[in-house]
N, C-alpha and C positions, 0 to 999 in steps of 0.2 A: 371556636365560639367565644365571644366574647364574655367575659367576666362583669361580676353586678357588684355594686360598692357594699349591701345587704341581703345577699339572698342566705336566710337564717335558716337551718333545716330545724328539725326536731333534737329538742335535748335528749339524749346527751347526745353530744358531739365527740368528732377524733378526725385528729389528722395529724400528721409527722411533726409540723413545726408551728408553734403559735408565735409571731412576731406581736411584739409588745409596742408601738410608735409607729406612724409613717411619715417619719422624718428624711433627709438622704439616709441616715443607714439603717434605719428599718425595712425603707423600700428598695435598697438596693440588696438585700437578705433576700428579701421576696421575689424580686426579680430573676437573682439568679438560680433560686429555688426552684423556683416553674420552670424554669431553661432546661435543668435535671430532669424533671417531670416530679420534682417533689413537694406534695402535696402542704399546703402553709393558709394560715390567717392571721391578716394583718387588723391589730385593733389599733384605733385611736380616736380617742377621746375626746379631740376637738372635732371643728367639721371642715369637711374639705375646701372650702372658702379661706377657714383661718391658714391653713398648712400653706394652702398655694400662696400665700401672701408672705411668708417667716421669710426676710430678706437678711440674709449673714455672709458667707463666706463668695465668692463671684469666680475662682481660679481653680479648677481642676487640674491639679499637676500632672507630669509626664508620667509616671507612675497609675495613677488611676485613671488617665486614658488611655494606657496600652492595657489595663487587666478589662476596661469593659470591650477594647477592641479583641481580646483574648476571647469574650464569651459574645463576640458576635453584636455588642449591643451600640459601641459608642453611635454608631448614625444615626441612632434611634434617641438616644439622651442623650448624648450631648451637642448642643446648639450654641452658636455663638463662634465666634472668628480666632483662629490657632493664638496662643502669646508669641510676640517675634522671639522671645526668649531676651529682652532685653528690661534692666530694670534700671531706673534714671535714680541715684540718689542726689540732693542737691545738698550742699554742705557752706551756711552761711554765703547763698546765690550761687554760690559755682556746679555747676552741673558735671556728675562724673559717670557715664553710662557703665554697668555691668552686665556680665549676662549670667542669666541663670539655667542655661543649658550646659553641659558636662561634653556635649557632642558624642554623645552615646546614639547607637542606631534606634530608629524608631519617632514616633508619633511627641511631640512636644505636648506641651500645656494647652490648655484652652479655656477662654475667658467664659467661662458659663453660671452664671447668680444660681446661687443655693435654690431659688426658684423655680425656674428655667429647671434646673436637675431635678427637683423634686416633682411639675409637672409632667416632664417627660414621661419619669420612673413611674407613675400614678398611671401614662396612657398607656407603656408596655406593658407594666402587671396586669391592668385589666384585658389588654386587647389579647393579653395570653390566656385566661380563662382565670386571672387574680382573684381572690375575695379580701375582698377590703370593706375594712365597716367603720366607719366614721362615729363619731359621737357615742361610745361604749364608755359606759360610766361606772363606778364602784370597782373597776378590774382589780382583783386580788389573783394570789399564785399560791397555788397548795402543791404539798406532794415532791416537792425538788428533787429531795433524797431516795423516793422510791424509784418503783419498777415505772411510773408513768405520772406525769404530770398532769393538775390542771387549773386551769385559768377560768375564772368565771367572771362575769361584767355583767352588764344594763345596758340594753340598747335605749334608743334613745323615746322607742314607746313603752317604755316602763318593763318587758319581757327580760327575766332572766336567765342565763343558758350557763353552759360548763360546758368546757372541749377540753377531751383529755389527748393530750400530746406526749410524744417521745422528748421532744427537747424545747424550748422557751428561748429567745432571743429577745433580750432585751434594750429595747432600742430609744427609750423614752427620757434620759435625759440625765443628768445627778438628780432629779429631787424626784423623779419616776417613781412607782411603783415597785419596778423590777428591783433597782435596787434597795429598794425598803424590803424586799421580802427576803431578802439575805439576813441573818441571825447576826446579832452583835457579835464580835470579836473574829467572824469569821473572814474578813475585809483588813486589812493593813493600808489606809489615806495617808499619803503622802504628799502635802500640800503646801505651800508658797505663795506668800502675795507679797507682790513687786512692789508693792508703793508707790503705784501711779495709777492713775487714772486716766481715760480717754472718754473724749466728746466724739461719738458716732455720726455724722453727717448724714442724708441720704436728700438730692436735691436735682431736681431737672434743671442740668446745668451740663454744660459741654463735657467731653472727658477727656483727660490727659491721652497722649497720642500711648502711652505705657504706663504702669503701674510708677508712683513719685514719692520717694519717700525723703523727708526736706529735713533737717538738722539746722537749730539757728539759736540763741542766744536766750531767745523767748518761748524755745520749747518745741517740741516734736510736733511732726502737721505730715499727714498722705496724703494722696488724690489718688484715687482708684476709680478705672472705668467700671460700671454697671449699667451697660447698655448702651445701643449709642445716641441716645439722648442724656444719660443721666450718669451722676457721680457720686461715688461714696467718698466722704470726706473724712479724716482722723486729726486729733486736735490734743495734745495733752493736755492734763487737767491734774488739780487734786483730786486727791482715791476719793476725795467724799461730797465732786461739787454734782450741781444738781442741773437739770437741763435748762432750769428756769432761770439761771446766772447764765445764761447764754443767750440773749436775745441775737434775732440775723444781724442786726448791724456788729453786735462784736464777734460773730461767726466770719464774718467775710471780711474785716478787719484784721480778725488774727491770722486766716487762712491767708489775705496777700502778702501781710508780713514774712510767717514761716515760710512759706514758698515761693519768696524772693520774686513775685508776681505780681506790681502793681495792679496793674491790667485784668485781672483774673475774674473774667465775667460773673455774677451771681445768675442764679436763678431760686426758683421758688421753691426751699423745703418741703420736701414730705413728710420725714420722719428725724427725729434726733433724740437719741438716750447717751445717758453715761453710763459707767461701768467701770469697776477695778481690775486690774490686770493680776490675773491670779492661774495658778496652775495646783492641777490636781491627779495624781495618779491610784488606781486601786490596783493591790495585787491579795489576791488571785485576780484575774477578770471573768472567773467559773467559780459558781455553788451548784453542785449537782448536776440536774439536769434544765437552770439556768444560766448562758453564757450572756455575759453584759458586753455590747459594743454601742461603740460610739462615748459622745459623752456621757454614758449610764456608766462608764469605767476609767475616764479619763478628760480633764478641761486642760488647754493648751494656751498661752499667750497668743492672740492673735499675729506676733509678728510670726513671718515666712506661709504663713496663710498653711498651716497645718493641721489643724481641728477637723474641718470637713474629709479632708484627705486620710487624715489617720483614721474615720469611721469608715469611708471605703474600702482602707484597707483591711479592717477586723471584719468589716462584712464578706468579704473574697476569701479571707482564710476558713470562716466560719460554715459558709458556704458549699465551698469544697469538702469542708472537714466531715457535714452532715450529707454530701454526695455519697462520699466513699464508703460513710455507715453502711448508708442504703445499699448500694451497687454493688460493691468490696467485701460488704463487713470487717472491713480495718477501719479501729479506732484510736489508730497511729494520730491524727489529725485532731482528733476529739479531745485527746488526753493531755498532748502538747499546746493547745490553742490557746493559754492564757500565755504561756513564756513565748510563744511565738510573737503576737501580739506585740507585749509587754516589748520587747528587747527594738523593736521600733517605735514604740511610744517616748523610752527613755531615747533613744536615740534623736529623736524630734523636738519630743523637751530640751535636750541640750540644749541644740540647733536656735531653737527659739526663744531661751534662755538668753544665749549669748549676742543674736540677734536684737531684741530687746532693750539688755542692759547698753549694749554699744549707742542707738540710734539715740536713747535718753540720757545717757551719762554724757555725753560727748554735745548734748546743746547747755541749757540752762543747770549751771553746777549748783544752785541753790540748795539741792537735792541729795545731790552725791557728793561736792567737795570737787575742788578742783585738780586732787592727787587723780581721784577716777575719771573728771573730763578726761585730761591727758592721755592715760590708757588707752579712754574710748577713739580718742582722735586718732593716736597713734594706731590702734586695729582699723578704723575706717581707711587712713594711709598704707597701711598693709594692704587691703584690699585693694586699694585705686592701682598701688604701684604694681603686688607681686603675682605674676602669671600662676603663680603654686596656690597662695592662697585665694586667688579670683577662681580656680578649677575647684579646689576646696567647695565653696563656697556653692558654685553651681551645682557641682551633685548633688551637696544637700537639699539645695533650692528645688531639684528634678525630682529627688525622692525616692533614688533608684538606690537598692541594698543589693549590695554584691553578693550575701550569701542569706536569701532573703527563708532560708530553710531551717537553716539552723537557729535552735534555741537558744535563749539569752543563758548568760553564765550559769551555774550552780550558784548556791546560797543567797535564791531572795525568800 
C-alpha cells in the first residue's frame, strides 16, 4: 500500500527511527529503512516543491551505485546515463583525458542531479508505505541520552505531536536542528577554508560530451553535464564576490576563455550563487541516541564531487547499523558508526583537499605564489604522464575502500 506524505495519527507517537531532513541522505535512511521493514518518519520542514528543486551534486559515484544495487534499489533511483569513467582536464587549451575508473568489478558512476535522486528516493519511500511529512515546523529533540527519544515539531496546520523513538538520524544540514541539539563541547569541528571562491552556473546550455575541468592563467572554470539539455558551470572567484559582479556577458566571457572554447554556445541562465570553498568535519558523528549524517556532520570541497556520496555512504552504514539492532540485537554497528564513517570522511577530504589545491594553484598564481603553481603543475604532469599515479587517482575518484569495515585508527 502506498504511503501518505501526512497521514498524522494521535499523539503521542513511536516508531524505531525519526529521520530529521529529506534530503539525499535523509531519504536514502528511510528508504533503506522500509527495505528492513523498519519502521521511520521523515520530517522536513520545507515543502516538497522546494526539496525536489535543491540542484547540487549531478554524479553518483561507483561506490554508491553498487550499495543501492546491493539493496535491490539502483533501478528504481537511479536515472540518467552510466559516466564512461572518462574525465577531460584542459590545461592552458590542451586536452588530457583521465579516467576515473580503478577497473575494479562492477557497476560505474552514473550521472544523476542531486534531484533526479532525491525525486526518485521520495517515489520509492512512499510507494513502500513511507511517511513523509513536509512542512514540520519548530522540530526540537529531547531525550538523546535516555532510554528513548523524542522529537516534536508543527505541522503545517498549527497541530502539535511528539514521536518517541529508539534512535534520531539526522539529516538536515550544518545549521539543522540535529546538530544544534548536541551540547556544547561534546562535538570537536575541524574546519578549513581554502581561500577561494566559486561562481555556481546552472544554464540550458549543451553539455560537455564528460565532466571538464579547465586550468588557465585566468583562473579555474568546469562544465558538468546536468541533463541533457543543461550545464553546470564552475568559475573561480574571490571567497567574497557576490553574484551580482557577474553579469552573463562576463559569465560566457570568462567561461570561453578558461576552457580554451571560443565557440562555447551560451544559453539562458537559471540559477547562479557564489560560495567559499571550505571544509568541515565533526567528530563524534553520534550524541546518544542522535547519529548525524550527511552534512549535519561534515562539508567537503566540491572538487571529486564527494559531499553527496559521503552522505550515502553514512546513510548505508547507519542503515544496516539500526538493521542489525533490530534483527540481531548486535550493537556491533551502532557503537562503531561514527569511526566508521569518519575514517572515510578523512579519507575524502584528503582526496579533495589535494584535488582542489592542485586544479587552483597550478592556474592563476596571484593567490598561491608561483613556488605552489609549479608543484601544482608538476602533480597535474604526474597525473597525465604516470600509469601509478593515474590508478591512484581513479580509485579515489570510484570511491571504492579496500577495507571498508574497519575502523579509523585509535586516538581521535
Amino acid at each position: 500500500m502506498a504511503g501518505v506524505e501526512r497521514q498524522l495519527d494521535d499523539v503521542p507517537e513511536s516508531v524505531t527511527v525519526v529521520v530529521i531532513g529529506a534530503g539525499p541522505a535523509g531519504l536514502t535512511v528511510a528508504t533503506l529503512l522500509r527495505r528492513c521493514g523498519i519502521d521511520c518518519v521523515v520530517l522536513e520542514r520545507r515543502s516538497r516543491a522546494h526539496v525536489a528543486q535543491r540542484q547540487r551534486a549531478g554524479i553518483v559515484e561507483a561506490r554508491a551505485v553498487r550499495m543501492f544495487e546491493s539493496w535491490g534499489l539502483a533501478d528504481r533511483v537511479l536515472d540518467g546515463p552510466p559516466h564512461d569513467g572518462i574525465l577531460e582536464f584542459r590545461v592552458d587549451g590542451e586536452s588530457h583525458l583521465v579516467a576515473d575508473r580503478d577497473g575494479s568489478a562492477g557497476s560505474g558512476a552514473r550521472l544523476c542531479p542531486q534531484q533526479v535522486l532525491v525525486r526518485n528516493l521520495t517515489d520509492a519511500y512512499l510507494a513502500d508505505g513511507g511517511d513523509l511529512r513536509y512542512e514540520a515546523a519548530d522540530v526540537t529533540v529531547h531525550g538523546l541520552t535516555g532510554d528513548r527519544a523524542t522529537v516534536r515539531y508543527r505541522s503545517a496546520d498549527g497541530t502539535r505531536y511528539a514521536i518517541g523513538c529508539a534512535f534520531v538520524a539526522g539529516c538536515d544540514g550544518e545549521h539543522g536542528v540535529s546538530r544544534g541539539s548536541v551540547p556544547d563541547g561534546v562535538l570537536t569541528a575541524h574546519t578549513f577554508d581554502h581561500g577561494i571562491g566559486w561562481l555556481t552556473v546552472l544554464a540550458d546550455a549543451p553539455p560537455p560530451p564528460r565532466p571538464l575541468l579547465a586550468v588557465s592563467p585566468q583562473g579555474f572554470a568546469a562544465h558538468f553535464p546536468r541533463g541533457p539539455h543543461s550545464s553546470r558551470y564552475y568559475l573561480q572567484c574571490p571567497p567574497d564576490d557576490q553574484p551580482a559582479a557577474w553579469p552573463e556577458d562576463r559569465i560566457w566571457d570568462a567561461l570561453r576563455t578558461r576552457l580554451a572554447d571560443p565557440a562555447l554556445p551560451a544559453g539562458p541562465i537559471t540559477d547562479r550563487e557564489t560560495f567559499r570553498l571550505r571544509s568541515l568535519v565533526s567528530d563524534p558523528m553520534r550524541y546518544g541516541r542522535l547519529f548525524l549524517v550527511g552534512d549535519a556532520a561534515h562539508i567537503v570541497s566540491p572538487m571529486g564531487g564527494k559531499g553527496m556520496n559521503l552522505a550515502l555512504y553514512d546513510a548505508d552504514l547507519f542503515a544496516r547499523a539500526v538493521r542489525d539492532h533490530v534483527r540481531d540485537r548486535d550493537d556491533t554497528a551502532l557503537r562503531t558508526y561514527s569511526e566508521r564513517c569518519l575514517r572515510r570522511v578523512w579519507s575524502d577530504q584528503e582526496f579533495s583537499h589535494w584535488l582542489t589545491r592542485t586544479v587552483h594553484d597550478a592556474g592563476d598564481d596571484t593567490r598561491c605564489g608561483p613556488f605552489l603553481r609549479r608543484l601544482a603543475r608538476a602533480r597535474l604532469d604526474r597525473l597525465f604522464t604516470s600509469p601509478t599515479a593515474a590508478q591512484a587517482f581513479a580509485e579515489l575518484m570510484t570511491g571504492l575502500d579496500p577495507a571498508p569495515d574497519r575502523p579509523a585508527p585509535a586516538g581521535r
